[in-house]
N, C-alpha and C positions, 0 to 999 in steps of 0.2 A: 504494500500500500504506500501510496506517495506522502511526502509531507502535507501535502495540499487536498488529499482524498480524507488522512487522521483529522487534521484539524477540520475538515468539513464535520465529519462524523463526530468531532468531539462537539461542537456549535451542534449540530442538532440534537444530540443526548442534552445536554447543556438547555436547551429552547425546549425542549419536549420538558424537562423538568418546572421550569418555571412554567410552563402553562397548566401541567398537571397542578403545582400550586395555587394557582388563580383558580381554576375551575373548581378545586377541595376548599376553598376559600370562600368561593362567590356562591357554591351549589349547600352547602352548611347553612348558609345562612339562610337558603330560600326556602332548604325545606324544612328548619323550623317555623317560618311564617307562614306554607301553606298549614303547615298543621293546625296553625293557631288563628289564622286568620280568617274563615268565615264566622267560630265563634266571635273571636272580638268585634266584628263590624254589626252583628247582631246583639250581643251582651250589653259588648261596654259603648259602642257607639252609638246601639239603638237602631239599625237598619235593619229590614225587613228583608227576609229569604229573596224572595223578588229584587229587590233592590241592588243587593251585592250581588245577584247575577246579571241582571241587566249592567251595571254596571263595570262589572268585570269583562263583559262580551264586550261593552263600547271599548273598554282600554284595548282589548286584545286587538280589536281592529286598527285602531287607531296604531300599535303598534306594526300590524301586519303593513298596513301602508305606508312605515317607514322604514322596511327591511331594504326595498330594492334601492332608493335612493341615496342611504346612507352607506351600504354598502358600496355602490357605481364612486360614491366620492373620493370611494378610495383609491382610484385611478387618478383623484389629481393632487390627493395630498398622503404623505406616510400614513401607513395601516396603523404602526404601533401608537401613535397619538389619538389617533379617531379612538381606535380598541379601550386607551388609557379615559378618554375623555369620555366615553358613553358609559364606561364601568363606573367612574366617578358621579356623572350624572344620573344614574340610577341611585346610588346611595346617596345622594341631597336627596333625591326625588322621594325613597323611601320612607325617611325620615319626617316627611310630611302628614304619615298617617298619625302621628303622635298629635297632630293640628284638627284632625276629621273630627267634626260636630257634626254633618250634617252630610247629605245624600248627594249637593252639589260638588261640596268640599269632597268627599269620596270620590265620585267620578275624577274631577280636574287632579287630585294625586293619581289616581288608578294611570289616565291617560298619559301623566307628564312619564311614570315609574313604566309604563309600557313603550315610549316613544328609546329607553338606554334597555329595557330589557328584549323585545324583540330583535334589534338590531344588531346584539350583542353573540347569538352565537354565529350569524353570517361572520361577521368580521372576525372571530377566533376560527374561525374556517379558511378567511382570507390571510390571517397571520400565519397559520402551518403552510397553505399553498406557498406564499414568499418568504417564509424564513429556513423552510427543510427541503430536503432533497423531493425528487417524487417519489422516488423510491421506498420514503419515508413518512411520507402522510397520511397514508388509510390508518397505516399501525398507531402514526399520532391521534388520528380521529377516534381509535379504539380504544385508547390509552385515556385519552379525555375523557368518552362516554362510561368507561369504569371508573373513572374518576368520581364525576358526577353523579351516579351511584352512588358511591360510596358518600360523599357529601351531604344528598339528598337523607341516608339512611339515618347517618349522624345527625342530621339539623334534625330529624324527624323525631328524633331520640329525646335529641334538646326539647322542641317542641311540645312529646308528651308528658315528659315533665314538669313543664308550665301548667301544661291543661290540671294537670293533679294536682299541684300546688294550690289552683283555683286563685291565687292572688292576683292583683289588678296589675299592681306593679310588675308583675312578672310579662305581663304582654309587653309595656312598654320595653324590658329588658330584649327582649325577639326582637321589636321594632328596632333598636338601634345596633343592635345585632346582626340584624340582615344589613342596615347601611352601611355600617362598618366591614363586611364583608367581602361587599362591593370596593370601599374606595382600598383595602387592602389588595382585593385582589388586582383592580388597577395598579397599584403599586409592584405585584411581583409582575405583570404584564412588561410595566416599564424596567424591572430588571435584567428584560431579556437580555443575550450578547446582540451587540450589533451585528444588523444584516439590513437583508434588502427591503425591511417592513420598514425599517427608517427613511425609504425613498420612495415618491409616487410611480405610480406603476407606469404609468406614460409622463415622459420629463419632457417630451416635444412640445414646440411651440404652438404646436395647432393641434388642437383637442375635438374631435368632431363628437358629437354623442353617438353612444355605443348603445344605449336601452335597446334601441330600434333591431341593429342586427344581431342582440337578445332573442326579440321574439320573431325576426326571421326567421333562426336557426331551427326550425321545424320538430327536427331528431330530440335536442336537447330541451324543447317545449315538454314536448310530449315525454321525454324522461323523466322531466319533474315532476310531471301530473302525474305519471305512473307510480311512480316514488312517492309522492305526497296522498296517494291512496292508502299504500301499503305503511303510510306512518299513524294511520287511524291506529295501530297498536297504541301508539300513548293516551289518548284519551279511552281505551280499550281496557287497558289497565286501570287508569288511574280511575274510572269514571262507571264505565258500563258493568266490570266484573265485579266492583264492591255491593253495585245497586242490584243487581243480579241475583246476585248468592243469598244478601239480603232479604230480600221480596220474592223471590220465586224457588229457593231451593229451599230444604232441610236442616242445611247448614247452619251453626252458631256461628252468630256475628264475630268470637274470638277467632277465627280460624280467618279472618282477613287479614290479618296482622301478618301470620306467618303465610302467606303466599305472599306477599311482598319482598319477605325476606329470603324467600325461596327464590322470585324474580331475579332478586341483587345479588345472592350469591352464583347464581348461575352467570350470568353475565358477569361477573367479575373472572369467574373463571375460565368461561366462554369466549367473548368478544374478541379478546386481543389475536389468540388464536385462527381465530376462522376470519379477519380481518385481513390477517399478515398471507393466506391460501390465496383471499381475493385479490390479486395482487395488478390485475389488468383488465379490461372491460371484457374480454371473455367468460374468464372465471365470475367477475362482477353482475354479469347477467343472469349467470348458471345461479348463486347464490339467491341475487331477487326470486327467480323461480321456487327455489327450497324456501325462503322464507313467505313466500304467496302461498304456498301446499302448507307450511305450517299453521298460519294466520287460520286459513281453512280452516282445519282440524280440529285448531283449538275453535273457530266458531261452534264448526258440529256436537264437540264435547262439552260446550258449555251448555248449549240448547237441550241439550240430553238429559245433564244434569237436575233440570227440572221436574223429568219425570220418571223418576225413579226415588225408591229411600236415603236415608241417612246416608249406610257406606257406600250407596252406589255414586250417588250424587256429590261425597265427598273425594272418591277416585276420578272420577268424571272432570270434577273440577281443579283437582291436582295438575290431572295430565292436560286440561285445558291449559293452566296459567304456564307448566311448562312449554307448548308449544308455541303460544303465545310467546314465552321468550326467546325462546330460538327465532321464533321468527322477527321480534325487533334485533335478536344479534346479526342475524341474516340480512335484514334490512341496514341495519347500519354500515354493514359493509360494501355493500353493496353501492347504496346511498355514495356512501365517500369516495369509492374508486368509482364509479360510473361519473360523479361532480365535475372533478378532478379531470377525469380522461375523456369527456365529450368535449371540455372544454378547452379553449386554446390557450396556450400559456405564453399569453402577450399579454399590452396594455388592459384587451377587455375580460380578463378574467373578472375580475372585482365583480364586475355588472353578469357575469355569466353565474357565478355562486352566489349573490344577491337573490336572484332570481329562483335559482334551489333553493334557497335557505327560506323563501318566499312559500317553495309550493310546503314544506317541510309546516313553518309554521302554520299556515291553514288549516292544515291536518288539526294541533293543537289547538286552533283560535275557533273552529267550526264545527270540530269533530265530537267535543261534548255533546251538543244538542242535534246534530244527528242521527249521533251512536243512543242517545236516550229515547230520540221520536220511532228509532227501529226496534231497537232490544226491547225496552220496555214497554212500547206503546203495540210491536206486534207480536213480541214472543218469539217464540221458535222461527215462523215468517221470516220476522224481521232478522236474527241470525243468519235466514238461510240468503236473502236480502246480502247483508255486509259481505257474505262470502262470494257472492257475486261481484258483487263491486273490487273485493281485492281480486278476483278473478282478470277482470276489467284490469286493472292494475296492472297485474302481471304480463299480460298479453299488450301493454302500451310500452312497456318497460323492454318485453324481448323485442320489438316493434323497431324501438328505438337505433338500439345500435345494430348497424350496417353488418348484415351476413359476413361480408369479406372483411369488414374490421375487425369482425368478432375473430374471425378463420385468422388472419394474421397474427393477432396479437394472440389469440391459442398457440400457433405453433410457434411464436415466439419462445411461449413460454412449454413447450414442451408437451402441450395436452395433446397435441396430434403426432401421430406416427407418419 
C-alpha cells in the first residue's frame, strides 16, 4: 500500500469515527424525546391527541420540503459547515419547547426543529459521499444506521426513566438534552480531519441549477420512489406493529418493548455485514429484492397473527418483526449503494442525494397515516394492500438500474462466470 493509499485509509477510519460520534450523540438525544414527548405536549403543555398530531404532520412537511434545497446548497458552499450549522440549528430550535404554552407556539417550534432535523441526514449522506472513499460508504452508511440504533435505544432508556420518575422537571431535563445533543454533535461533525467536505462541490464560476437534471434523470426518479416504498418499514415498526399487536392480537402490551430490542440487536449485528456484500448496484438491486420478499413476509405474519391464540400469535409476531428487520437491513443497503452509484460523482451529486434523502423521508413524514388508514382501518386487507405496494417497490427498484449496468458491474465484481 502507498503512503498516499494509508493515509487515505487512515482519514476515512478517522471520518467514519467522528461521524459515528455525532450520530450516538444527536440519535441519544432524540430518542429520549420521542419517548417523552407526546406525553408532555398532552400532560404538561395541555395539547390534545389531535393537536400534536396535526401538528407534528405540518412540521414533518415542512421539513420534507426543505430536504432537496438544502441539501442542492451544498454544491455551492462546504458540506461540513451546512452539516455543523443545521445540527446547531436544531438544538436552538429544540430548546424552544421549554417556551410551548400553546398549540400555535407548538407548531412554529415543531416547524422551525423540522426545517435542521429533516435536512440533516441528506447532508451526513453528502459528508460520507465527499469525505470517504466509494469504496467506503455503504459500510459508513451501515456503521451510522447501527449507530443510531444504538443511540435511539439509549435515549429511549433515558427517556423511560423520566416517564417513571413522573417528575415535571425531568421533561425539561430530555428537553435540553436532546438540544445539547445536537449542538454536541455539530461539534464532533466539525472535528472531522480535513477533506473535500471543506470545499463546495462545484468551485466554477458559472453554477447552472442542477434540481432540473435531478428529475430528468428518469432511472434515478424512479429508484427513489422505489426505495422510499420499501422505507415504509420505519413507520412499520415504529407505528403500525405496536398498534397492531395492541388492538388486534392476544399479545400483552409488555412484549412491545422486547421486539424492539430484538429489532436493535439484530441490526446491530446485521447491517454492517450485508452492507459491506452490497458492494455495487448489482449486488444493490439483488439485496432490495431480498429485503421487498422480506417486508412481505413479515406483512403476511403479522396479518396472521390476529387470528390465531396467544403462542401462535406471539411466534407469528416474533418472526414478523424479524423479517421486518432484515428487511430495513436489506433496504439500507441497498438504499446507500444504489444512492451513491446511480449517481454521478460531480458537482450534482448534492442535489442527486437530496433528492433520495427526499423520497427516504416521505416514507417517515406520510407513512404513519397510511400505514394506520391500511393496517388498522382494513385489517388483514389492508396488510395484504402494503404488500402490494412494496411489491410495487421492488419491481421500480429492479426497473431502475440498466440490465447491462447491472451485468457489468456483476462481473466486475465476480458474480458472473
Amino acid at each position: 500500500m502507498s503512503v498516499a493509499s494509508a493515509a487515505r485509509v487512515s482519514d476515512d477510519a478517522s471520518t467514519k469515527r467522528w461521524l459515528a460520534l455525532a450520530s450516538l450523540l444527536d440519535w441519544a438525544g432524540t430518542g429520549s424525546w420521542i419517548t417523552v414527548s407526546a406525553i408532555y405536549f398532552t400532560r404538561v403543555v395541555g395539547l390534545s391527541g389531535q393537536q400534536v398530531g396535526l401538528g407534528m404532520t405540518l412540521g414533518g412537511l415542512v421539513g420534507l420540503a426543505a430536504v432537496v434545497p438544502v441539501s442542492a446548497s451544498a454544491r455551492r458552499w462546504p458540506v461540513r459547515p451546512l452539516s455543523v450549522s443545521v445540527h446547531a440549528f436544531r438544538g436552538v430550535a429544540v430548546a424552544g419547547y421549554l417556551l410551548v404554552n400553546s398549540f400555535p407556539g407548538f407548531v412554529l417550534v415543531t416547524c422551525l426543529t423540522a426545517l435542521g432535523d429533516r435536512p440533516a441526514a441528506s447532508l451526513n449522506q453528502i459528508v460520507v459521499a465527499r469525505a470517504l472513499s466509494a469504496e467506503s460508504r455503504a459500510s459508513a452508511m451501515a456503521m451510522l444506521h447501527v449507530t443510531i440504533n444504538v443511540g435511539i435505544t439509549t435515549g429511549a432508556a433515558l427517556g423511560g426513566l423520566t416517564l417513571l420518575s413522573g417528575s415535571g422537571a425531568g421533561y425539561g431535563v430530555v428537553i435540553l438534552g436532546n438540544a445539547a445533543s445536537s449542538v454536541l454533535a455539530s461539534v464532533a461533525i466539525a472535528l472531522m480531519p480535513a477533506s473535500p467536505v471543506d470545499l463546495p462541490a462545484d468551485d466554477s464560476t458559472e453554477r447552472k441549477p442542477v434540481i432540473l437534471d435531478v428529475l430528468r434523470d428518469r432511472r434515478y426518479v424512479a429508484a427513489t420512489a422505489g426505495l422510499g416504498l420499501l422505507a415504509l418499514h420505519v413507520p412499520l415498526l415504529n407505528v403500525a406493529v405496536p398498534l397492531w399487536t395492541v388492538r388486534h392480537t392476544n399479545i400483552p402490551v409488555a412484549i412491545v418493548g422486547p421486539l424492539f430490542v430484538l429489532n436493535t440487536v439484530l441490526v446491530v449485528a446485521l447491517q454492517v455485514p450485508v452492507s459491506r456484500w452490497a458492494r455495487d448496484i448489482a449486488r444493490g438491486r439483488q439485496v432490495a429484492v431480498g429485503a421487498g420478499a422480506a417486508l412481505v413476509g413479515a406483512a403476511t405474519c403479522l396479518a396472521a397473527a390476529a387470528r390465531t391464540g396467544l403462542v401462535g400469535a406471539l411466534a407469528l409476531t416474533v418472526a414478523g418483526v424479524v423479517l421486518l428487520t432484515l428487511g430495513e437491513i436489506g433496504h439500507g443497503a441497498a438504499a446507500w449503494t444504489l444512492s451513491f452509484g446511480l449517481a454521478p460523482d460531480d458537482h450534482r451529486q448534492p442535489a442527486y442525494l437530496g433528492c433520495f434523502g427526499m423520497g427516504t423521508a416521505s416514507a417517515t413524514v406520510l407513512g404513519p397515516s397510511l400505514l394506520t388508514a391500511l393496517v388498522l382501518g382494513l385489517g388483514g386487507v389492508g396488510w395484504m394492500l402494503l404488500a402490494g405496494l412494496i411489491g410495487v417497490g421492488v419491481a421500480v427498484v429492479w426497473a431502475s438500474v440498466p440490465t447491462r449496468q447491472a451485468r457489468h458491474a456483476a462481473s466486475r465484481s465476480g458474480l458472473l462466470s
